[in-house]
ZAZA-225650 format. One record per residue: x, y, z of N, C-alpha, C, O, CB in turn; residue in three letters; residue number from 1. Coordinates in Angstrom, 2 decimals. Glycine has a CB too. Layout:
BEGIN
+---------+---------+---------+---------+---------+---------+---------+---------+---------+---------+---------+---------+---------+---------+---------+-----+-----+
:     n_u :     n_v :     n_w :    ca_u :    ca_v :    ca_w :     c_u :     c_v :     c_w :     o_u :     o_v :     o_w :    cb_u :    cb_v :    cb_w :   r :   k :
+---------+---------+---------+---------+---------+---------+---------+---------+---------+---------+---------+---------+---------+---------+---------+-----+-----+
:       X :       Y :       Z :       X :       Y :       Z :       X :       Y :       Z :       X :       Y :       Z :       X :       Y :       Z : ALA : NUM :
...
+---------+---------+---------+---------+---------+---------+---------+---------+---------+---------+---------+---------+---------+---------+---------+-----+-----+
END
This chain:
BEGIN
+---------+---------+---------+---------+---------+---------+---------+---------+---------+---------+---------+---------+---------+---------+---------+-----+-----+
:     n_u :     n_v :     n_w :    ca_u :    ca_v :    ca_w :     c_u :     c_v :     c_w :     o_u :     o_v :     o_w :    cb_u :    cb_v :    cb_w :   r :   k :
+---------+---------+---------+---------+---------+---------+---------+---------+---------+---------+---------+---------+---------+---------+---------+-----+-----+
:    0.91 :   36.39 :  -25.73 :    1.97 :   35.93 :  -24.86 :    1.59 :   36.09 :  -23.40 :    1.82 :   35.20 :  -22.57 :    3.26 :   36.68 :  -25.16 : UNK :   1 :
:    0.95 :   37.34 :  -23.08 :    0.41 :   37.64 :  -22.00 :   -0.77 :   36.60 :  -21.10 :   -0.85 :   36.21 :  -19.94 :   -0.06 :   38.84 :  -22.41 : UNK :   2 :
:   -1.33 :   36.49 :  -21.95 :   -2.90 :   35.22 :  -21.85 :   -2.12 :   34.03 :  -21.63 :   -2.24 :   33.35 :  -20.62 :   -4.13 :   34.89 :  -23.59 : UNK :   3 :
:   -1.19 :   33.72 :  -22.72 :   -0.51 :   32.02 :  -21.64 :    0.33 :   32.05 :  -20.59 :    0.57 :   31.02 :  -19.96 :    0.48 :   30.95 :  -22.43 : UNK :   4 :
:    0.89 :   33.28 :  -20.28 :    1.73 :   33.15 :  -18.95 :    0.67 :   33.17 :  -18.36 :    0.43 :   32.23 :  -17.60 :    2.85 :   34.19 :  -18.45 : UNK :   5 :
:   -0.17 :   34.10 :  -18.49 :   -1.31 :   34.19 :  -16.89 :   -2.21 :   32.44 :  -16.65 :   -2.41 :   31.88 :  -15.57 :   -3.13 :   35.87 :  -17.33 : UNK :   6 :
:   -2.59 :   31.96 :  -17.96 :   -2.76 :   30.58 :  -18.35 :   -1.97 :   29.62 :  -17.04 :   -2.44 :   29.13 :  -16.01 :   -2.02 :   30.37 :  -20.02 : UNK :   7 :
:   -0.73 :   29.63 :  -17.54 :    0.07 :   28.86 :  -16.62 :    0.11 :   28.98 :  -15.44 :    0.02 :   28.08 :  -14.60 :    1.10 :   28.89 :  -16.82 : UNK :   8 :
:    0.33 :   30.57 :  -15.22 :    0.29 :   31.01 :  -13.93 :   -0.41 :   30.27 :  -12.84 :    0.08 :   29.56 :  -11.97 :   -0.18 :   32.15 :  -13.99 : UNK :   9 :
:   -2.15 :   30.70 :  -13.16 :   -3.23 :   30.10 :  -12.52 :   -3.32 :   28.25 :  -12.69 :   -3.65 :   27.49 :  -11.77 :   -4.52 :   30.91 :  -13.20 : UNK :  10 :
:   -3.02 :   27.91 :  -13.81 :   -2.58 :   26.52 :  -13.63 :   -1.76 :   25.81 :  -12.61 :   -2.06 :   24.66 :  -12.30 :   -2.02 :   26.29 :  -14.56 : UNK :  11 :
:   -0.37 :   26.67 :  -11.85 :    0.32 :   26.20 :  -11.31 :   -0.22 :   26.51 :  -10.07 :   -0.10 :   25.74 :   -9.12 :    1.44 :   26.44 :  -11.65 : UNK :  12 :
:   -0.80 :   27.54 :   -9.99 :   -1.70 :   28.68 :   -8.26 :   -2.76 :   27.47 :   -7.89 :   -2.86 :   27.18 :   -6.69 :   -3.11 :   30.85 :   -8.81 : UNK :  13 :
:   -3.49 :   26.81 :   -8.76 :   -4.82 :   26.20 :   -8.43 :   -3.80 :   25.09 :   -8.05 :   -3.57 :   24.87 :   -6.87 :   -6.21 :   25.96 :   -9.67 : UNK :  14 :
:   -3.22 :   24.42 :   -8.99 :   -2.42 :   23.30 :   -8.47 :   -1.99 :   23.09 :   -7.00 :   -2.49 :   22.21 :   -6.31 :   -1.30 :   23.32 :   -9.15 : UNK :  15 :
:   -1.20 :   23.80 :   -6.63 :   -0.72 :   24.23 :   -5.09 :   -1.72 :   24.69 :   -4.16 :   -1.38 :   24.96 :   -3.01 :    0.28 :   25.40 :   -5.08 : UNK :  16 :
:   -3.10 :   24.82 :   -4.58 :   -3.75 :   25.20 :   -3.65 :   -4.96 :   23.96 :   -3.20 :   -5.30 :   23.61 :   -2.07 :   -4.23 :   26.57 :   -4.10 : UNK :  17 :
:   -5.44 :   23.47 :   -4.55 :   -6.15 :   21.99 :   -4.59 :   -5.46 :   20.94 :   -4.34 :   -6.11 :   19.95 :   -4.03 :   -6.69 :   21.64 :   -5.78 : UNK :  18 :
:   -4.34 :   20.85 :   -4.39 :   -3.64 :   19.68 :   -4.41 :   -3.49 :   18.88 :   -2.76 :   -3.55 :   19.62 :   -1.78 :   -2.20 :   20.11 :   -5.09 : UNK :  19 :
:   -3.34 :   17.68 :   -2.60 :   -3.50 :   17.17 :   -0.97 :   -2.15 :   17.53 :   -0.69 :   -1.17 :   17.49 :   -1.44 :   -3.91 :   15.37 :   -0.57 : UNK :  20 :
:   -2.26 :   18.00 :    0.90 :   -1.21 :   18.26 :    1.73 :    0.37 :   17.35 :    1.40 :    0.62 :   16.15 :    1.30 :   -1.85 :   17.93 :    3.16 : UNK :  21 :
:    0.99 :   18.26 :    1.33 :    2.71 :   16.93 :    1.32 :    2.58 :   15.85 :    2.98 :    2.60 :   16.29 :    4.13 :    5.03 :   18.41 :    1.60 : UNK :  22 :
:    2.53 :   15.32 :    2.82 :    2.64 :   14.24 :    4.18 :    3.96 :   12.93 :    3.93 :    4.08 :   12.03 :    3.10 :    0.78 :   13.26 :    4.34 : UNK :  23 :
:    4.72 :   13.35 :    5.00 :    5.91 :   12.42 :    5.18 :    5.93 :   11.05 :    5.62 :    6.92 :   10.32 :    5.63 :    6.66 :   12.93 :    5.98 : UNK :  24 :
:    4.32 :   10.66 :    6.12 :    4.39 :    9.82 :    6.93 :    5.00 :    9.26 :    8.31 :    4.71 :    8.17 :    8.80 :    4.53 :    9.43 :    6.36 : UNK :  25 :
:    5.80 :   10.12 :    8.80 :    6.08 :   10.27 :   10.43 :    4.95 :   10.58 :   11.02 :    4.96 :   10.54 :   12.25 :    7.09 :   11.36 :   10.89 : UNK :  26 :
:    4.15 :   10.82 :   10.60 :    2.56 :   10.66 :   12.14 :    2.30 :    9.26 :   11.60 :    2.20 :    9.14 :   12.82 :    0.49 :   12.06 :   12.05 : UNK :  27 :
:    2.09 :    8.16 :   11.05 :    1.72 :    6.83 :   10.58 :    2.27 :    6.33 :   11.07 :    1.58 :    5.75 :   11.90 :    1.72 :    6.39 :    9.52 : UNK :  28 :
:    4.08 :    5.88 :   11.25 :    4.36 :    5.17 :   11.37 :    4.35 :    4.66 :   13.11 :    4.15 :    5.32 :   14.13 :    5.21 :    5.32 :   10.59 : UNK :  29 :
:    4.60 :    3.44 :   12.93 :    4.69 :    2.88 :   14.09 :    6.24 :    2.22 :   14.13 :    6.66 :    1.42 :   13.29 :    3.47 :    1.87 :   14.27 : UNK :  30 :
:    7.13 :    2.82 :   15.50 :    8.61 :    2.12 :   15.04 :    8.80 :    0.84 :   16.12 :    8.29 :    0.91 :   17.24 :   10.12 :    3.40 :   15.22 : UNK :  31 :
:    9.46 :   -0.18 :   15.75 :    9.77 :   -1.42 :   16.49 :   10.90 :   -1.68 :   16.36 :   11.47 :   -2.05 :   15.33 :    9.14 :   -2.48 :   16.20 : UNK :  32 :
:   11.53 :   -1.46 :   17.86 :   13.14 :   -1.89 :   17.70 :   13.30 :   -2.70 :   18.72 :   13.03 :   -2.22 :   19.82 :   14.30 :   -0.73 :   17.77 : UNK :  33 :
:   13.86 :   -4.36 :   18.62 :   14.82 :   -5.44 :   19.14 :   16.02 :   -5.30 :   18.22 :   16.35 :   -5.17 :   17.04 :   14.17 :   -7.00 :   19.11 : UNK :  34 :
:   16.62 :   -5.44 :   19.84 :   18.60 :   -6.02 :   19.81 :   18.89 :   -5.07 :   18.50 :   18.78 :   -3.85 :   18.50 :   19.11 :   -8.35 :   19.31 : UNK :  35 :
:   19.26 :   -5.82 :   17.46 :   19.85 :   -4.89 :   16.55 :   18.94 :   -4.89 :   15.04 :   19.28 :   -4.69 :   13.88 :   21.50 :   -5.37 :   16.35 : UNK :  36 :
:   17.74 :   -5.18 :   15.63 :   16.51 :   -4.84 :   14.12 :   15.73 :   -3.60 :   14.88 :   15.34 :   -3.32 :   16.01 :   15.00 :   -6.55 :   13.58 : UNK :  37 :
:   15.73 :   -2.94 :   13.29 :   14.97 :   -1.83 :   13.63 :   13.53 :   -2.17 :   12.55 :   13.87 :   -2.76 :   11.52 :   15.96 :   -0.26 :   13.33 : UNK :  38 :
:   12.55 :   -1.98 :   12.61 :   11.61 :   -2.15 :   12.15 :   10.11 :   -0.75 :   11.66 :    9.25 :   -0.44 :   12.48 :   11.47 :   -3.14 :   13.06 : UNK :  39 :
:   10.15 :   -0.39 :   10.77 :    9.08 :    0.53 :   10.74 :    7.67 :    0.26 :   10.21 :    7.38 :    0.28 :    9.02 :    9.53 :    1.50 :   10.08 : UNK :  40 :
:    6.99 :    0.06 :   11.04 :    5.22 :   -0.25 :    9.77 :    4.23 :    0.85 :   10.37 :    4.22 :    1.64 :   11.32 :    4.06 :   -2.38 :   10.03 : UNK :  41 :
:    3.62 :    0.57 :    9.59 :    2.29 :    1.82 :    9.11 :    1.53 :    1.34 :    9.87 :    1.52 :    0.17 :   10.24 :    1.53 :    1.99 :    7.51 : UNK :  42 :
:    0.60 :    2.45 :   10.27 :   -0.52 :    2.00 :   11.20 :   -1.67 :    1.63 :   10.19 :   -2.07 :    2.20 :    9.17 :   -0.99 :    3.24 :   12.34 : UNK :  43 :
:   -2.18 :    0.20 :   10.97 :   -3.46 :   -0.46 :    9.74 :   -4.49 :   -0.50 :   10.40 :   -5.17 :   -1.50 :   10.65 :   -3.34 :   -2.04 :    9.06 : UNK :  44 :
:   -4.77 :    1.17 :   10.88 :   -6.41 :    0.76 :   11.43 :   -7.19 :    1.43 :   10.34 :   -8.41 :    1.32 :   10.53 :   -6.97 :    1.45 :   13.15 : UNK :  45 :
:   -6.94 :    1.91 :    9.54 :   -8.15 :    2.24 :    8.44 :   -8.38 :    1.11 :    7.30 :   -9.43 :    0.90 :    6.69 :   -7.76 :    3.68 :    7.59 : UNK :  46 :
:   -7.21 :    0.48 :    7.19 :   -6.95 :   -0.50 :    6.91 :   -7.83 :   -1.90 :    6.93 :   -8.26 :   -2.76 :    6.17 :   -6.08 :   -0.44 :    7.47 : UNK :  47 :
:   -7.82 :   -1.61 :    8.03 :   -8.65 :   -3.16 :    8.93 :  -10.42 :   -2.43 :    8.84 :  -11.26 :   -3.06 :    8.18 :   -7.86 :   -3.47 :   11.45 : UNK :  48 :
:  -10.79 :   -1.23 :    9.49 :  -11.84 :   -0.66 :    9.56 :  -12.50 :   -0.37 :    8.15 :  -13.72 :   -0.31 :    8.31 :  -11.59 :    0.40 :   10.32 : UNK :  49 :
:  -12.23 :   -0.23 :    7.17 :  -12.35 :   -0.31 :    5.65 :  -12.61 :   -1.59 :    5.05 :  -13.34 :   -1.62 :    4.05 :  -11.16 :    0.13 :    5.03 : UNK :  50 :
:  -12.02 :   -2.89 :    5.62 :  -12.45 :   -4.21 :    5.27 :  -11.42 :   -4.32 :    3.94 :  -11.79 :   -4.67 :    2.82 :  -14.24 :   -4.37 :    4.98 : UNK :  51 :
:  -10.26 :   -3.99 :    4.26 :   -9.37 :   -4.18 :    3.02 :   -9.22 :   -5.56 :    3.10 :   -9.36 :   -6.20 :    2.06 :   -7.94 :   -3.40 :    2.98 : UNK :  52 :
:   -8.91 :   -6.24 :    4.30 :   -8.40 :   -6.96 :    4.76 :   -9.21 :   -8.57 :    3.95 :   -8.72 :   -9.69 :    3.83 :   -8.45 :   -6.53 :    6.27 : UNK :  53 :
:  -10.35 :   -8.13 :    3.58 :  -11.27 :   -9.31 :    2.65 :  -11.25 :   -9.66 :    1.86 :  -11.70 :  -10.74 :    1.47 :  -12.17 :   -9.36 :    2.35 : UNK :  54 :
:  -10.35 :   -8.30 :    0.94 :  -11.13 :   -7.78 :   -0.87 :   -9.54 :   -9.81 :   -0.98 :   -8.53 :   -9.99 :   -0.29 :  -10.26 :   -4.67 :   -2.27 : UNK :  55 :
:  -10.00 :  -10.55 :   -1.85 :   -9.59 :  -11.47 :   -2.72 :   -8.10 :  -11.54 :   -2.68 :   -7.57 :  -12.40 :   -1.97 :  -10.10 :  -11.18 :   -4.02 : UNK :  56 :
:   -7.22 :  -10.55 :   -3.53 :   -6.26 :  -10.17 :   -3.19 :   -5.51 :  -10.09 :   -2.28 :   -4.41 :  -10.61 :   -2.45 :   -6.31 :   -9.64 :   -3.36 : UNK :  57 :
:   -5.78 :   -9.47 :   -1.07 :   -5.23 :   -9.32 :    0.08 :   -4.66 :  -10.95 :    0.67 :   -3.52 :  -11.32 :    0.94 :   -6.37 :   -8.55 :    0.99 : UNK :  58 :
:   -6.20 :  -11.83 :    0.73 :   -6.25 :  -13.06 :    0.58 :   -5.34 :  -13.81 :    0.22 :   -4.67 :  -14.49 :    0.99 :   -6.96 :  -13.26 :    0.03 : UNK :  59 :
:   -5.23 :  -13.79 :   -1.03 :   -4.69 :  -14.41 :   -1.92 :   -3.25 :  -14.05 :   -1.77 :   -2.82 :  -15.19 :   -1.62 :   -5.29 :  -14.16 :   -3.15 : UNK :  60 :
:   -2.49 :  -13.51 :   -1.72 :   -1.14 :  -12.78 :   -0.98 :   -0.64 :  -12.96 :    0.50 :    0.53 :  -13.15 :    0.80 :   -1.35 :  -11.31 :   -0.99 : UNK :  61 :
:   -1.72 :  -12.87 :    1.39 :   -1.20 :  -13.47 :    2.77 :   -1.34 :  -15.05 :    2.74 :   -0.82 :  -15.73 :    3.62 :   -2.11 :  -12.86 :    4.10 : UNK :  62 :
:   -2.05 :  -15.60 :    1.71 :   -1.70 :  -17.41 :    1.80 :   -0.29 :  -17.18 :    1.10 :    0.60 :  -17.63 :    1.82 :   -2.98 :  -18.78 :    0.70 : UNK :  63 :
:    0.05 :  -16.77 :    0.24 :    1.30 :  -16.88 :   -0.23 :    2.51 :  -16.85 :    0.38 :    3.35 :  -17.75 :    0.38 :    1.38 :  -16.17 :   -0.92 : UNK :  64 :
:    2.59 :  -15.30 :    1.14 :    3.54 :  -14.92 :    2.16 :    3.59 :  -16.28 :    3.13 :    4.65 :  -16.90 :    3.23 :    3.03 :  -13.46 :    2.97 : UNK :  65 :
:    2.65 :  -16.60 :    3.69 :    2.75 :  -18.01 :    4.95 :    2.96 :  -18.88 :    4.62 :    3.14 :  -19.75 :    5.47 :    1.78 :  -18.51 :    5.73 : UNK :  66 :
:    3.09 :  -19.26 :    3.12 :    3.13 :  -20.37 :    2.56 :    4.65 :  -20.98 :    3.22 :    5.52 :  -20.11 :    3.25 :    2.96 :  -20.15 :    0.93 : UNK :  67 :
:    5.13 :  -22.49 :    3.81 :    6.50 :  -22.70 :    3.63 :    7.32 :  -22.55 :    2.58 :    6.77 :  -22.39 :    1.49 :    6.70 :  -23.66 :    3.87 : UNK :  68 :
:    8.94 :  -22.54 :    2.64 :    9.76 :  -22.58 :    1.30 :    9.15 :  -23.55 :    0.24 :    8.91 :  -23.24 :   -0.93 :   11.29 :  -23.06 :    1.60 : UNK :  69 :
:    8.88 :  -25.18 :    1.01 :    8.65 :  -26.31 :    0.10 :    7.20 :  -26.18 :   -0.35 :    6.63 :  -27.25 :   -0.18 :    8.93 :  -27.72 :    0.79 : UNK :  70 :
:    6.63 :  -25.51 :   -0.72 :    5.60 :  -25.67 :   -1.01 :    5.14 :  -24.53 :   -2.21 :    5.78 :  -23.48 :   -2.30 :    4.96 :  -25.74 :    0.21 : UNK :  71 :
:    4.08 :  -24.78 :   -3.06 :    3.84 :  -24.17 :   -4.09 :    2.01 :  -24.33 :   -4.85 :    1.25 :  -25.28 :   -4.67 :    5.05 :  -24.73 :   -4.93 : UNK :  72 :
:    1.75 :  -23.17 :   -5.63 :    0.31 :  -23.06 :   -5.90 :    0.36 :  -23.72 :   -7.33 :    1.36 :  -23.35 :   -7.94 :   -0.35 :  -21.42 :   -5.83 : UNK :  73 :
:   -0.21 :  -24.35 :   -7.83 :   -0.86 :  -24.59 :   -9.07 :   -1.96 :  -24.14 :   -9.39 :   -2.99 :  -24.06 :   -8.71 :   -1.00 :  -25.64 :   -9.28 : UNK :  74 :
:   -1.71 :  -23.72 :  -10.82 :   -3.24 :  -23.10 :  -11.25 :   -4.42 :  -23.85 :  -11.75 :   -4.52 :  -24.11 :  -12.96 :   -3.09 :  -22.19 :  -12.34 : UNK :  75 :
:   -5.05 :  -24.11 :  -11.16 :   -6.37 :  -24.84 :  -11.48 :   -7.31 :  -23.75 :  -12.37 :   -6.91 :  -22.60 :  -12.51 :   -7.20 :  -25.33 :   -9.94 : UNK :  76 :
:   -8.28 :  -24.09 :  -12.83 :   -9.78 :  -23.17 :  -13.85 :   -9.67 :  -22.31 :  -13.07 :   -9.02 :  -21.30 :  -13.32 :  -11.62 :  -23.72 :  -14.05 : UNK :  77 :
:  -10.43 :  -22.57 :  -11.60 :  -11.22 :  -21.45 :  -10.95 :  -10.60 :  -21.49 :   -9.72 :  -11.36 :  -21.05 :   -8.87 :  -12.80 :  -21.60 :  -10.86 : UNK :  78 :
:   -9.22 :  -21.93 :   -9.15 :   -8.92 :  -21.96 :   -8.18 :   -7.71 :  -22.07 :   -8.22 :   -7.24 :  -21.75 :   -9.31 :   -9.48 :  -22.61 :   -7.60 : UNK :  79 :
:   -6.67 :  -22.54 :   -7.15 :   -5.11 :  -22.49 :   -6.53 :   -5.11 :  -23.50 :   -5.77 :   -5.24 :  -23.42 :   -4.55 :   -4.61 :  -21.23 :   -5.68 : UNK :  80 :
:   -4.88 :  -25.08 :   -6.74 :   -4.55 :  -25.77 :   -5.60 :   -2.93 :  -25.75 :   -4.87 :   -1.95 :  -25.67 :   -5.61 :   -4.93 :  -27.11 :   -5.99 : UNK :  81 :
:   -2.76 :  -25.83 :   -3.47 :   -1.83 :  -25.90 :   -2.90 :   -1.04 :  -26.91 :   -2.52 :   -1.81 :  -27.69 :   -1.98 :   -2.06 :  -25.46 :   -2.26 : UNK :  82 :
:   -0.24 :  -27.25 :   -2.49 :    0.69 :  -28.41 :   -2.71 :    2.14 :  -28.36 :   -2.04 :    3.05 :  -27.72 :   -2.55 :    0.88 :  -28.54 :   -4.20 : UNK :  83 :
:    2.27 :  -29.02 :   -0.96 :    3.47 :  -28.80 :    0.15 :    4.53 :  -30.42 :   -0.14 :    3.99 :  -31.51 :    0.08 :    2.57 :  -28.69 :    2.20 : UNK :  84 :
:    5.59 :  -30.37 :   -0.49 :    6.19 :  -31.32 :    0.00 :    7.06 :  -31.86 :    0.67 :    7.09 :  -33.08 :    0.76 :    6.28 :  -31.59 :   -0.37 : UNK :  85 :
+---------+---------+---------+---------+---------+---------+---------+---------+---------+---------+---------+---------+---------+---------+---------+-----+-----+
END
C-alpha cells in the first residue's frame, strides 16, 4: 500500500515539475479596439518566422476565407477548381 502511494506520489511531483509553465496568454496577445469592436489576436511572428505561413493548408484555408459569398471550390483529382458566379 505504501509503494503505490509513494508510486503516485512521485508521479504527480515529476508531473508538476516537468510539465510546461501554465501560460494565460496575456503576454501574446495583441488588443485592437475601434468605436465599439473590440478585437484580440495573437502575435504571428513565430508564426511567419517558422514558414507556417507555406505548409499547403494554411494555403488552402486563406483562399477559402477570401473567397466571395458567390463563389465555391470543386473537387477536381489533384486540385480545387474555383468557380465564382
Amino acid at each position: 500500500m505504501k509503494s503505490n502511494f509513494l508510486v503516485l506520489f512521485f508521479c504527480f511531483i515529476s508531473g508538476a515539475i516537468f510539465s510546461q509553465p501554465f501560460n494565460d496568454w496575456n503576454d501574446e496577445k495583441i488588443v485592437v479596439i475601434n468605436d465599439n469592436e473590440n478585437h484580440e489576436i495573437m502575435k504571428m511572428d513565430g508564426f511567419f518566422d517558422s514558414s507556417w505561413d507555406k505548409l499547403p493548408q494554411i494555403i488552402f484555408w486563406k483562399r477559402i476565407m477570401k473567397m466571395s459569398s458567390d463563389s465555391c471550390l470543386v473537387p477536381k483529382k489533384h486540385y480545387f477548381l474555383s468557380i465564382s458566379l
